[in-house]
N, C-alpha and C positions, 0 to 999 in steps of 0.2 A: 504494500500500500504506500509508505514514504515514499517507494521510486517511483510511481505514479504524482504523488504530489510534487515531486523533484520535474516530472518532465511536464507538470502546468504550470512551474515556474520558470524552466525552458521556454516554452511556446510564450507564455506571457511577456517576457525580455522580448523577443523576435515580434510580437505581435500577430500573432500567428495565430485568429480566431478559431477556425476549426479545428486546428489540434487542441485547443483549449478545453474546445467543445468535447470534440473524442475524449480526451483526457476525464473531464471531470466526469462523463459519464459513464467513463471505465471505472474512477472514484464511486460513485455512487453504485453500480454493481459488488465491488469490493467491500462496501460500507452498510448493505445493508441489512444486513445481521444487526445494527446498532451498535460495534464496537469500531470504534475511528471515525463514528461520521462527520465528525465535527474536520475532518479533513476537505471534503467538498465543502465545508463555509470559507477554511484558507485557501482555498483552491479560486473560490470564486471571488474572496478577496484582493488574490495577486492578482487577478486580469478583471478588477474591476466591475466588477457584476453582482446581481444581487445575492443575496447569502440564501440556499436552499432547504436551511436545514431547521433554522428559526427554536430551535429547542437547546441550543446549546445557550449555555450562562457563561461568560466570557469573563474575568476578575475585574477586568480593565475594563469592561465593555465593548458593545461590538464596534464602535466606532474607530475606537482607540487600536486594538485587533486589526483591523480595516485599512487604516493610516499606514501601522508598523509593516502591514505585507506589503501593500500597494509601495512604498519607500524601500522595502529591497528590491521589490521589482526595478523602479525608475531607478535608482541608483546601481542594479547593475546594467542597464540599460544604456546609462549615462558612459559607464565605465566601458563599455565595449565602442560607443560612437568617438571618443576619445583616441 
């Protein structure tokens, strides 16, 4: 499941919606058992999209969650156009 979430934070750096898309609903296959689902919410975080899963309680909140993924994405994004 991690290298799943590993390669929608790939696709997300490139911009690369449909792999995004495949990605997170290879996530959600993996996930629904209910153990990791809160991986399709970072999933849909790095690439900006709304969160799927809406049951998970985040410490931070989900905004703050939201912020910290969407900022690695642009910041490795930044670092590869460099």
């Amino acid at each position: 499941m991690i290298l799943e979430l590993v390669v929608c934070f790939h696709h997300a750096v490139l911009g690369d919606d449909q792999g995004i898309t495949d990605t997170i609903a290879r996530l959600r296959d993996l996930t629904d058992s209910g153990d990791y689902a809160y991986y399709t919410d970072i999933a849909a975080f790095m690439a900006d999209r709304p969160a799927l899963l809406r049951s998970a309680r985040w410490i931070e909140g989900e905004s703050t969650v939201r912020g910290w993924c969407r900022h690695l994405v642009l910041a490795r994004r930044s670092a590869l156009e460099s």
